[in-house]
SEDO-820119 format. One record per residue (C-alpha): residue number from 0; residue in three letters; x, y, z. Coordinates in Angstrom, 2 decimals. Layout:
BEGIN
+-----+-----+---------+---------+---------+
|   n | res |       X |       Y |       Z |
+-----+-----+---------+---------+---------+
| NUM | ALA |       X |       Y |       Z |
...
+-----+-----+---------+---------+---------+
***
This chain:
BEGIN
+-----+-----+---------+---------+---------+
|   n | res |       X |       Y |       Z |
+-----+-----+---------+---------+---------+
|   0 | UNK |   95.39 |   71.70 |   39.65 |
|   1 | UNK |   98.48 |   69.59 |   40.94 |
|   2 | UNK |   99.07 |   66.64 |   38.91 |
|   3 | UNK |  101.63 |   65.28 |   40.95 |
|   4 | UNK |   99.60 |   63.13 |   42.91 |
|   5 | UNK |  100.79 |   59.49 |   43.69 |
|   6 | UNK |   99.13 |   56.69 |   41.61 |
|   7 | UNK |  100.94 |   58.05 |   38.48 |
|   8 | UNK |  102.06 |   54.76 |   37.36 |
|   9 | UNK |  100.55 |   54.86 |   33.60 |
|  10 | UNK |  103.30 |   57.59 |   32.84 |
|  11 | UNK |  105.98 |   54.88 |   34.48 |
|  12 | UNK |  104.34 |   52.10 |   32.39 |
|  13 | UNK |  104.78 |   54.09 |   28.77 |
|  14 | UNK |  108.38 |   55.28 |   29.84 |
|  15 | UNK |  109.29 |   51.39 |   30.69 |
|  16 | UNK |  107.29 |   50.24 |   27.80 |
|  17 | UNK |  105.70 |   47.69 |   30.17 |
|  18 | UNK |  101.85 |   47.14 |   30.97 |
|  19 | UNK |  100.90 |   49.78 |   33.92 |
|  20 | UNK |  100.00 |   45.92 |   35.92 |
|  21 | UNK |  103.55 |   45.12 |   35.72 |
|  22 | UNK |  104.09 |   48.15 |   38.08 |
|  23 | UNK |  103.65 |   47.93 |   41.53 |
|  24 | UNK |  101.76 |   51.01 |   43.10 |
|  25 | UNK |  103.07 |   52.00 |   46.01 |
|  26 | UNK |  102.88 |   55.93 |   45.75 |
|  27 | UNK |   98.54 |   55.77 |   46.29 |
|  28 | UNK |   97.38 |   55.62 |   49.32 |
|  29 | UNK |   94.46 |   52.22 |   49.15 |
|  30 | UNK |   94.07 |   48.84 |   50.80 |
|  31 | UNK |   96.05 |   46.07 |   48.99 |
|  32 | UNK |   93.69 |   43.86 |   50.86 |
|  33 | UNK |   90.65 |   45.54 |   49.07 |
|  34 | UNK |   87.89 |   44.94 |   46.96 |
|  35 | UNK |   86.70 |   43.16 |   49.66 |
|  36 | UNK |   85.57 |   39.83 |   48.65 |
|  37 | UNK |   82.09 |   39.91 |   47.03 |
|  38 | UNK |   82.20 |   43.10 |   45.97 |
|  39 | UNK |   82.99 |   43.26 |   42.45 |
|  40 | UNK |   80.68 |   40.47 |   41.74 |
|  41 | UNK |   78.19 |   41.75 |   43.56 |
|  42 | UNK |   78.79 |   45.50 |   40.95 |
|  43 | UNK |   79.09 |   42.35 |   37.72 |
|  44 | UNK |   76.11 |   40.87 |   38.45 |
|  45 | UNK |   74.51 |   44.40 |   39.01 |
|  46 | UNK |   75.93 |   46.07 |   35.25 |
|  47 | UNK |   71.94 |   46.64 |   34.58 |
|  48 | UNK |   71.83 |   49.46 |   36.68 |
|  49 | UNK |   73.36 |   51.89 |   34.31 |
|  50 | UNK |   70.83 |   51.88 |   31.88 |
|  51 | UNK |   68.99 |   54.09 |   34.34 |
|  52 | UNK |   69.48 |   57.08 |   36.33 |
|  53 | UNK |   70.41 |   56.60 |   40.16 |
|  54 | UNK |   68.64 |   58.16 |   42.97 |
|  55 | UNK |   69.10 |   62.04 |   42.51 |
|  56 | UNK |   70.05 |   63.00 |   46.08 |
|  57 | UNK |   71.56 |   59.01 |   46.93 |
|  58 | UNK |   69.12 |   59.24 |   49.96 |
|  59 | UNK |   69.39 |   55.22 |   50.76 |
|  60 | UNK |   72.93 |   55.48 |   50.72 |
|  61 | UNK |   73.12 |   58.12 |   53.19 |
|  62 | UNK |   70.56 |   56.71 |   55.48 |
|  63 | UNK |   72.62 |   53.47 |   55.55 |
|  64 | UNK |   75.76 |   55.50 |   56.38 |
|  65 | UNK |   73.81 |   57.05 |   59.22 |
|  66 | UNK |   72.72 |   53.45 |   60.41 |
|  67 | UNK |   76.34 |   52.47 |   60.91 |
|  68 | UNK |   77.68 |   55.44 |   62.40 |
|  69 | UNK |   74.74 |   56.17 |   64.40 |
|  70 | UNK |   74.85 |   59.33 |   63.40 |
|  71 | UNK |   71.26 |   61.28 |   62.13 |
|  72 | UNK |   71.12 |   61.32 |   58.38 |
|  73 | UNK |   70.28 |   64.81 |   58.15 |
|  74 | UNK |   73.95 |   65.30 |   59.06 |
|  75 | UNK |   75.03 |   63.50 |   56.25 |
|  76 | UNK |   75.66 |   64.45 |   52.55 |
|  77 | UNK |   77.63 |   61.69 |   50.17 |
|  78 | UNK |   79.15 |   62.79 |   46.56 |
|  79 | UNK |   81.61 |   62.20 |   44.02 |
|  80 | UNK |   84.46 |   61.36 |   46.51 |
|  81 | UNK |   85.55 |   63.81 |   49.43 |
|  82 | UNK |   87.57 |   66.22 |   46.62 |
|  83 | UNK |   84.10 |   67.04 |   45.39 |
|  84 | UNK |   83.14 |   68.09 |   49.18 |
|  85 | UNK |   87.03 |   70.15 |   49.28 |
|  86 | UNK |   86.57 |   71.67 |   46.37 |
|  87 | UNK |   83.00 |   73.01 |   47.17 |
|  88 | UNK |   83.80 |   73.94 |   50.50 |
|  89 | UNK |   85.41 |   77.73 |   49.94 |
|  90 | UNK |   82.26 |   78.79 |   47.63 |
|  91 | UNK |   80.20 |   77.28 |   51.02 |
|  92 | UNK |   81.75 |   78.64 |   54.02 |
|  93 | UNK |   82.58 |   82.06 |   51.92 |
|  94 | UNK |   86.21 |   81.84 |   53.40 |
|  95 | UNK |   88.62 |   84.95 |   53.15 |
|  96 | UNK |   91.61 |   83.59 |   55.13 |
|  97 | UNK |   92.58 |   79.63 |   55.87 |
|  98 | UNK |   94.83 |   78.18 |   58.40 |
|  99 | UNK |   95.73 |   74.74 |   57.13 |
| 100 | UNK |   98.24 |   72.11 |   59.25 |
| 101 | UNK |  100.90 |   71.26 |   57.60 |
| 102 | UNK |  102.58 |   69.57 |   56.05 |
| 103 | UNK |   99.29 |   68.18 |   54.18 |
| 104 | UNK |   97.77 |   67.27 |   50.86 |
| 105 | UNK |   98.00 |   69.59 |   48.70 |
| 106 | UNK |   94.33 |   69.64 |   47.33 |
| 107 | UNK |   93.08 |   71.92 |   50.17 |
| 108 | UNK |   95.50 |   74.95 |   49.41 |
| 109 | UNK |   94.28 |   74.21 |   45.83 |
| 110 | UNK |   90.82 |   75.07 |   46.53 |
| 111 | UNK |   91.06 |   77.59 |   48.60 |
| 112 | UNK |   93.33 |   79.07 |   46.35 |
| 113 | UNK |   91.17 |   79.17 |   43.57 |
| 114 | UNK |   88.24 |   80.77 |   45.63 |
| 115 | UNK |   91.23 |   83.99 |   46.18 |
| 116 | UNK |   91.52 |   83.29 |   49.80 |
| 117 | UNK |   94.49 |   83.82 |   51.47 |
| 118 | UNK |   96.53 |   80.58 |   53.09 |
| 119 | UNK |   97.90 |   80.43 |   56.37 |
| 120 | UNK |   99.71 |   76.97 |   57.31 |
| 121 | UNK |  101.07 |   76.04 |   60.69 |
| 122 | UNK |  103.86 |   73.68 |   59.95 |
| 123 | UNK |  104.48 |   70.55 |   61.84 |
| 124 | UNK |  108.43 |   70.00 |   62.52 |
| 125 | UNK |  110.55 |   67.35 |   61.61 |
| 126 | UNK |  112.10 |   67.52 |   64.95 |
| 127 | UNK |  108.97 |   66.58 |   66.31 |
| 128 | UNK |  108.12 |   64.14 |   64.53 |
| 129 | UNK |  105.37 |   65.91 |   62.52 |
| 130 | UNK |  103.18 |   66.42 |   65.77 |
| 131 | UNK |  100.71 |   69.08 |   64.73 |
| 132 | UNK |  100.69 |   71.42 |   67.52 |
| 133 | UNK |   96.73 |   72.56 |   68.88 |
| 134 | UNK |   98.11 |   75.73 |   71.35 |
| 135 | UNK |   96.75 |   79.14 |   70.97 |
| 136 | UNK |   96.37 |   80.75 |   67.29 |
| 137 | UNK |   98.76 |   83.51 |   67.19 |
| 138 | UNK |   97.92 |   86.39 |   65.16 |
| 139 | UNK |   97.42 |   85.96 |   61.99 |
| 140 | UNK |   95.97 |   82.94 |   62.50 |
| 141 | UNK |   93.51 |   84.58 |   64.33 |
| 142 | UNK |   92.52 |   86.00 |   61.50 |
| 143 | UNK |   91.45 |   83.13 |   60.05 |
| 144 | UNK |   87.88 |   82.10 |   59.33 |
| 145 | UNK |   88.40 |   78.51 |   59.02 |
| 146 | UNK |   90.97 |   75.71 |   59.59 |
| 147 | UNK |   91.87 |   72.45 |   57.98 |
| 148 | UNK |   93.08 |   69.62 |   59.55 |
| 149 | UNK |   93.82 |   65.94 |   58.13 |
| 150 | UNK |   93.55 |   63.19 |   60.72 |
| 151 | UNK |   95.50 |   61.25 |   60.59 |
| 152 | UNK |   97.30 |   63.03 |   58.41 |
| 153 | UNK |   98.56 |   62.65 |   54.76 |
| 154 | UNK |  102.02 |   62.04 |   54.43 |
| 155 | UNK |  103.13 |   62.06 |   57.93 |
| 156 | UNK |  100.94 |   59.51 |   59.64 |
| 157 | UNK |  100.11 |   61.66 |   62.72 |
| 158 | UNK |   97.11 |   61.39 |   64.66 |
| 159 | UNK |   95.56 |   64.02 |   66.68 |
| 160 | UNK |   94.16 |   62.38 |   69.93 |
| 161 | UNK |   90.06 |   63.09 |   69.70 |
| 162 | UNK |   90.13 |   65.02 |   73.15 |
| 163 | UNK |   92.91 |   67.57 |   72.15 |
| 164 | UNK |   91.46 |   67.81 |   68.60 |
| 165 | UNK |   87.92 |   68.64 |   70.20 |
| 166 | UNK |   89.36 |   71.05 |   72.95 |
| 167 | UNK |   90.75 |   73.01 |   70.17 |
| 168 | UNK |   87.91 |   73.01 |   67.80 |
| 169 | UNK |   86.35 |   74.33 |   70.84 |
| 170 | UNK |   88.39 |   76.91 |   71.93 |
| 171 | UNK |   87.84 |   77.96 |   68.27 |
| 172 | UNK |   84.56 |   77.99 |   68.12 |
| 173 | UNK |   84.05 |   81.02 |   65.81 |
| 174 | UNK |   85.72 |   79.09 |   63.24 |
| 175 | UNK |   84.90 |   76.52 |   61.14 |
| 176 | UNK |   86.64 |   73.91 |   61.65 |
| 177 | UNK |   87.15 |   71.08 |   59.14 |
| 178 | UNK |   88.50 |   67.28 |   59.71 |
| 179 | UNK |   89.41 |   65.23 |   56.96 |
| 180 | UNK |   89.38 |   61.83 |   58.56 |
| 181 | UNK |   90.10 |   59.58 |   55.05 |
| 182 | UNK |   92.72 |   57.98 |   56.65 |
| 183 | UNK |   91.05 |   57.12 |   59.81 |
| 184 | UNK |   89.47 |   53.49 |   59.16 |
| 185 | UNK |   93.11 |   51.98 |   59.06 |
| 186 | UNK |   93.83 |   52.89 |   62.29 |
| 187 | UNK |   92.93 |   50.73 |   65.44 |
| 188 | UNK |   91.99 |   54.17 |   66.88 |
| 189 | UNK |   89.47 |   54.92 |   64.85 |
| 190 | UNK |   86.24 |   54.74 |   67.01 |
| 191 | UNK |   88.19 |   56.80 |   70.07 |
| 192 | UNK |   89.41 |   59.28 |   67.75 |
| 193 | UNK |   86.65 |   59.68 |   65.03 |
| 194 | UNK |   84.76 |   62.85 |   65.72 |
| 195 | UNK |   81.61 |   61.56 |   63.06 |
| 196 | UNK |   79.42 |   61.95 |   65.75 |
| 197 | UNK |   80.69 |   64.98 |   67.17 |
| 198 | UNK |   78.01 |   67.77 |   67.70 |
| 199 | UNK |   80.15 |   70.62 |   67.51 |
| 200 | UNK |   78.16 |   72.95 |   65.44 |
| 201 | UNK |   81.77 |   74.13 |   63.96 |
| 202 | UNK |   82.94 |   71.17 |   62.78 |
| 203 | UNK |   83.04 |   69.22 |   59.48 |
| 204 | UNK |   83.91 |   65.91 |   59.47 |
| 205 | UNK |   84.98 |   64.30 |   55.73 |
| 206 | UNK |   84.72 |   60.50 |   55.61 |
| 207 | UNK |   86.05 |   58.32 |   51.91 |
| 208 | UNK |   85.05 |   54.61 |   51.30 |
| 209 | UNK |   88.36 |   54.97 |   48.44 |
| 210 | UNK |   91.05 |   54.37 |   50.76 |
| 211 | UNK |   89.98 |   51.34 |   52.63 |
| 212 | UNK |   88.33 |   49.65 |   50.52 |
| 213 | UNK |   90.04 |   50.16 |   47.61 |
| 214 | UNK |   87.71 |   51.54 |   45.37 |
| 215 | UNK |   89.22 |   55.05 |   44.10 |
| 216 | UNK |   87.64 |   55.29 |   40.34 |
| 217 | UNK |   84.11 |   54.53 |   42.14 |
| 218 | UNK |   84.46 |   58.57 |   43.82 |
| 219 | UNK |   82.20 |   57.52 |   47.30 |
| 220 | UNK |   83.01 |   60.53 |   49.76 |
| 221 | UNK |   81.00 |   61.64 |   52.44 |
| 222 | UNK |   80.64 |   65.15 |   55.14 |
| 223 | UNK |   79.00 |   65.65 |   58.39 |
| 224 | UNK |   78.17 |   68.24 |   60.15 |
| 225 | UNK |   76.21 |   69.06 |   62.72 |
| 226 | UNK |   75.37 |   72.28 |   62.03 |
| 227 | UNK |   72.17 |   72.60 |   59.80 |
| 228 | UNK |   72.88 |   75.79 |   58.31 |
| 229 | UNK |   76.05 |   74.10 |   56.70 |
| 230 | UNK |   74.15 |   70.93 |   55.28 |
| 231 | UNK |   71.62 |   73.05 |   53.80 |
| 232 | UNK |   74.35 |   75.36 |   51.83 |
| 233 | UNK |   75.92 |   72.07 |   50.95 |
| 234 | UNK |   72.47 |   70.61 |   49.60 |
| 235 | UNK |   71.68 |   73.60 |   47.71 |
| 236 | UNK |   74.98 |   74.48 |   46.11 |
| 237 | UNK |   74.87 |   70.10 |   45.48 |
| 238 | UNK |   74.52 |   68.72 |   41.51 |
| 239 | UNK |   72.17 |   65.94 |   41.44 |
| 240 | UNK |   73.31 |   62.42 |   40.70 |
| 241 | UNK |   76.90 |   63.20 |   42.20 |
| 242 | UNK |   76.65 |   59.27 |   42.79 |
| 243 | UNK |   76.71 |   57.41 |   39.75 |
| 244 | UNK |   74.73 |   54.20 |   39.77 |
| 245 | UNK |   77.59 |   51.73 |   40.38 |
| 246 | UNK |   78.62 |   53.91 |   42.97 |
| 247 | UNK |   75.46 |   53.80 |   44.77 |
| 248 | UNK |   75.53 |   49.51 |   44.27 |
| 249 | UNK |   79.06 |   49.64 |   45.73 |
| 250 | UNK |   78.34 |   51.85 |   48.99 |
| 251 | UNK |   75.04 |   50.07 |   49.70 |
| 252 | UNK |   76.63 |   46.92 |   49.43 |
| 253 | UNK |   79.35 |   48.18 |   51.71 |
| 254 | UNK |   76.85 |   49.82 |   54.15 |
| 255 | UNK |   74.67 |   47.01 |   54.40 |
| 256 | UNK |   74.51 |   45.38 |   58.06 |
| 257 | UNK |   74.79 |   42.04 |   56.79 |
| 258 | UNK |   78.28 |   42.78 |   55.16 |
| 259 | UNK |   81.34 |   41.92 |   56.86 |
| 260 | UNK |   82.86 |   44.86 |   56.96 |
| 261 | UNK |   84.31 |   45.20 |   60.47 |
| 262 | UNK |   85.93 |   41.99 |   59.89 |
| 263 | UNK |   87.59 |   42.87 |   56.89 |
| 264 | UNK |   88.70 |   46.55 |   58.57 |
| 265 | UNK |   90.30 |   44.58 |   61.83 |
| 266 | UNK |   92.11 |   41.94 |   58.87 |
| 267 | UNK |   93.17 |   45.18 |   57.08 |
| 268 | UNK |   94.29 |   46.60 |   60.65 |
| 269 | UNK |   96.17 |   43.82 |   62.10 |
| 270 | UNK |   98.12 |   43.38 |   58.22 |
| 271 | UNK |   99.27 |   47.25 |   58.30 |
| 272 | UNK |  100.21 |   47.24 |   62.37 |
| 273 | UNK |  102.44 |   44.00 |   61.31 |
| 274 | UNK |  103.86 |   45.39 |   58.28 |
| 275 | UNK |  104.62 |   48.87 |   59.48 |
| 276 | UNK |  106.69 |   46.72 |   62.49 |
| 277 | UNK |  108.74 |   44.98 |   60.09 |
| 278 | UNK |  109.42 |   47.93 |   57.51 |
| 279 | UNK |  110.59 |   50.07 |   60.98 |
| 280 | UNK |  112.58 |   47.46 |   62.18 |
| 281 | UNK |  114.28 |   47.35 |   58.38 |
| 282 | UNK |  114.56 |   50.85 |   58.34 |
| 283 | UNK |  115.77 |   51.74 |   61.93 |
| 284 | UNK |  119.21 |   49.29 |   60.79 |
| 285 | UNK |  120.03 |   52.15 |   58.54 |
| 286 | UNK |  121.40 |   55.77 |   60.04 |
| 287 | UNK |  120.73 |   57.34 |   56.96 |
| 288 | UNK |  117.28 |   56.91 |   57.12 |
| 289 | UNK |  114.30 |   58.27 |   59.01 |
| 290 | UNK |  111.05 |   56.49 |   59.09 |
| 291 | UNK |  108.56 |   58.56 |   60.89 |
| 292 | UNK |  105.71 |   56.18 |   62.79 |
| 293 | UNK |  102.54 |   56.38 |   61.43 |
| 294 | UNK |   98.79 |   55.71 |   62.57 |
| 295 | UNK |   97.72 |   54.61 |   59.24 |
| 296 | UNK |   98.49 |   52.77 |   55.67 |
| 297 | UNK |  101.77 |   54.57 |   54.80 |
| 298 | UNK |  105.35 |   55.90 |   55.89 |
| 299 | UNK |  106.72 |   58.66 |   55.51 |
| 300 | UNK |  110.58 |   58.33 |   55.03 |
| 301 | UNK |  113.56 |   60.96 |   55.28 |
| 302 | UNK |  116.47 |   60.14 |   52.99 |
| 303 | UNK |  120.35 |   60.70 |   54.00 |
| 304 | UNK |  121.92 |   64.10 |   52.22 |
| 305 | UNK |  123.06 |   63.18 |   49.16 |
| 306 | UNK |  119.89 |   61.31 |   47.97 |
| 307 | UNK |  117.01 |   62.79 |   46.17 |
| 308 | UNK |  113.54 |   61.85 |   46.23 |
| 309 | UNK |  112.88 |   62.14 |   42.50 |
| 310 | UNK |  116.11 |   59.91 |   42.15 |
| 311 | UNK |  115.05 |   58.00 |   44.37 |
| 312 | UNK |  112.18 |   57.58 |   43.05 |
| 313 | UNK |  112.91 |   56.77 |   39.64 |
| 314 | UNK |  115.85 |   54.24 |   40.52 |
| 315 | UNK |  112.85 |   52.49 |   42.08 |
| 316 | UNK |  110.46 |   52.07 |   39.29 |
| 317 | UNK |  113.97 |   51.25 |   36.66 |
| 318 | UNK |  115.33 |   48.84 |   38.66 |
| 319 | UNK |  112.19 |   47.12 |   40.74 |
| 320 | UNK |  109.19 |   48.41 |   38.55 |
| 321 | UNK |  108.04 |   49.51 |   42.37 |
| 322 | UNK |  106.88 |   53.46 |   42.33 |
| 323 | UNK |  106.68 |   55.25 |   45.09 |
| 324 | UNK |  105.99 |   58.79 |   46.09 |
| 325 | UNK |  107.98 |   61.60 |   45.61 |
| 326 | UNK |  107.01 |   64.21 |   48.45 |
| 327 | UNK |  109.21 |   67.25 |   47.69 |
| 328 | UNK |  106.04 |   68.90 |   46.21 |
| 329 | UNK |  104.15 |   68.78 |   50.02 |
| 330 | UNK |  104.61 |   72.41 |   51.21 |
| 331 | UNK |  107.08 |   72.07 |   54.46 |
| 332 | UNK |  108.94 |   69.19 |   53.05 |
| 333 | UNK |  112.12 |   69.25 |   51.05 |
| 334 | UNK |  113.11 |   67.19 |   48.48 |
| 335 | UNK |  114.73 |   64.30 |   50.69 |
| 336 | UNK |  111.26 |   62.69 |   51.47 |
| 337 | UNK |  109.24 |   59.82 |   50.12 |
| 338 | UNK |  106.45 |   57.97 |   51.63 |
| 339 | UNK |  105.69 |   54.51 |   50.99 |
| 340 | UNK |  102.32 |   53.33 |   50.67 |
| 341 | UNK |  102.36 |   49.44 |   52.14 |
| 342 | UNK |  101.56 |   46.92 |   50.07 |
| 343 | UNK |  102.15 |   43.28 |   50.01 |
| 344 | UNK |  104.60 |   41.40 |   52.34 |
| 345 | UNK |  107.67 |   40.89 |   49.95 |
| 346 | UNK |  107.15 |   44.27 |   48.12 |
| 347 | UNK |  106.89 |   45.69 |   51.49 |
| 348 | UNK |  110.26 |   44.02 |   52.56 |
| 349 | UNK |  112.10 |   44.67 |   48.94 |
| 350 | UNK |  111.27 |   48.29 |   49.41 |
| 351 | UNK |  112.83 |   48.74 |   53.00 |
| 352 | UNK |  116.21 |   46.82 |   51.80 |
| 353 | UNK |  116.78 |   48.48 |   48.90 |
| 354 | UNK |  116.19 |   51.97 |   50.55 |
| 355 | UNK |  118.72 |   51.10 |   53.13 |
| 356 | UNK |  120.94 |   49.86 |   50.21 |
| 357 | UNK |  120.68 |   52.85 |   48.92 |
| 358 | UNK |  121.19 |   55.02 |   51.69 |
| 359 | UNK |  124.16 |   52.83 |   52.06 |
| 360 | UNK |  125.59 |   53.64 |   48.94 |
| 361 | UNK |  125.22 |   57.15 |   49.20 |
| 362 | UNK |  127.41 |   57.74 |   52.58 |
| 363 | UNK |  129.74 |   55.38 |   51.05 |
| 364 | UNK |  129.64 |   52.33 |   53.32 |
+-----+-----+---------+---------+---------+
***
């Protein structure tokens, strides 16, 4: 298990002797904008519901999930946050060889590794930008039985248009072929590029309320698929109660027609496209540094030789009591890369000045 996630700001907190709220987050990937309002008084006013078990198989939250996607619930299966679904996927599809694009999150070669299959990646370049490439599999990808693909993905920001990522899953189609779109509700592309409704019988589509709502330590994840054969495995290989109780308040409250959701996902939208402007336009004043555009929450940032991320890093947190993420442990990055997870206005702005500060300092200027 890699334990170098982002979000690891209670080990900052007892080095800086400092209460972990004192630190501001920006290594973890959620919505500074989230809860959304009503929400945790809606879960306060609802404490009751843990004296008794939830629904085993969370069948109302699923059907209200299927209501707003307009998708049939019989595609749908919810758990304990989309790592549950990664995690269970190898010991489901039965995979012997994986072909994941890179780089990603790391939790994919994780499982897969732990199943004994054998990893393929196909490495995005930082010449181009981190553009995942969909042409033909070359050999030994070939020999792959299934393929991963974050969208957009986590660190780089990239987002595979919907009618490339489709043509390929097609081409493909004796693969299966699966789509980790967690990132997806920040972007205003989301509805053209979401393939929750696709009916490729290949295809598995993860969805996570954690990101843009902002409720990680609730664990609400979610995969579709249209292919029966794969939902049933899933069912059957399935705990019950993967949805705790609170869980279940918290995604039926968020499901629920009557909620304002889509108003609080454009406000969320419209605050990142802003912000992301701003921290490029910081940025882009300093040669040293590389900020790579990104269709979602964070950037991912290239540092000038002569700066490491870890330093980086921990200059960061000392000086600011800001953390953000060190990325030298993606596969197919090096240790010159950190991605900043956006959070509010001024942190935002203090983070972009003192990188090019920084950066500044290093080539001696």
């Amino acid at each position: 298990m890699l334990t170098g996630h982002g979000g690891n700001f209670h080990y900052w907190a007892s080095v800086l002797g400092c209460p972990p709220d004192e630190i501001i987050d920006m290594s973890s990937n959620v919505n500074p904008l989230g809860p959304m309002d009503g929400l945790v008084a809606w879960l306060r006013n609802r404490m009751e519901v843990i004296g008794a078990l939830p629904e085993a198989d969370a069948s109302e939250v699923i059907r209200r999930f299927g209501g707003r996607y307009d998708i049939d619930p019989a595609r749908v299966l919810v758990g304990n946050g989309t790592t549950q679904f990664i995690y269970a996927l190898p010991g489901i599809l039965h995979c012997r060889k994986v072909l994941i694009f890179g780089p990603t999150y790391s939790d994919y070669a994780d499982a897969f590794r732990l199943s004994g299959a054998a990893l393929v990646y196909r490495l995005a370049s930082q010449e181009a930008g981190f553009c995942h490439c969909l042409d033909d599999l070359d050999a030994e990808e070939r020999e792959c039985d299934t393929v991963v693909i974050c969208n957009p993905n986590n660190p780089t920001g990239n987002l595979i248009p919907r009618d490339a990522l489709e043509s390929f899953c097609r081409r493909n189609d004796q693969r299966t072929i699966v789509v980790d779109e967690s990132y997806l509700p920040f972007s205003d592309a989301e509805t053209t590029s979401t393939l929750l409704g696709s009916d490729l019988p290949n295809v598995i589509v993860l969805h996570s309320m954690s990101k843009i709502f902002r409720i990680p330590g609730l664990r609400i994840g979610f995969a579709i698929s249209a292919n029966p054969q794969i939902i049933r495995r899933f069912r059957q290989a399935q705990q019950p109660w993967c949805v705790n109780a609170l869980a279940h308040e918290a995604a039926c409250f968020l499901l629920d027609p009557q909620c304002p959701t889509d108003a609080f996902i454009a406000e969320t939208r419209r605050f990142f496209d802003s912000e992301k402007r701003t921290m490029m336009e910081i940025l882009s004043q300093e040669n040293g540094l590389r900020a790579f555009p990104s269709a979602t929450s964070f950037l991912l940032i290239h540092l000038p030789d002569g700066l490491s991320a870890s330093s980086v890093v921990e200059d960061t947190v000392r000086t600011h009591r800001i953390l953000l993420r060190d990325c030298g442990n993606f596969y197919g990055l090096d240790s010159r890369f950190v991605r900043v997870s956006l959070k509010t206005s001024e942190a935002n702005r203090l983070v972009a000045r003192w990188l090019c500060k920084l950066a500044r300092g290093c080539l001696g200027r």
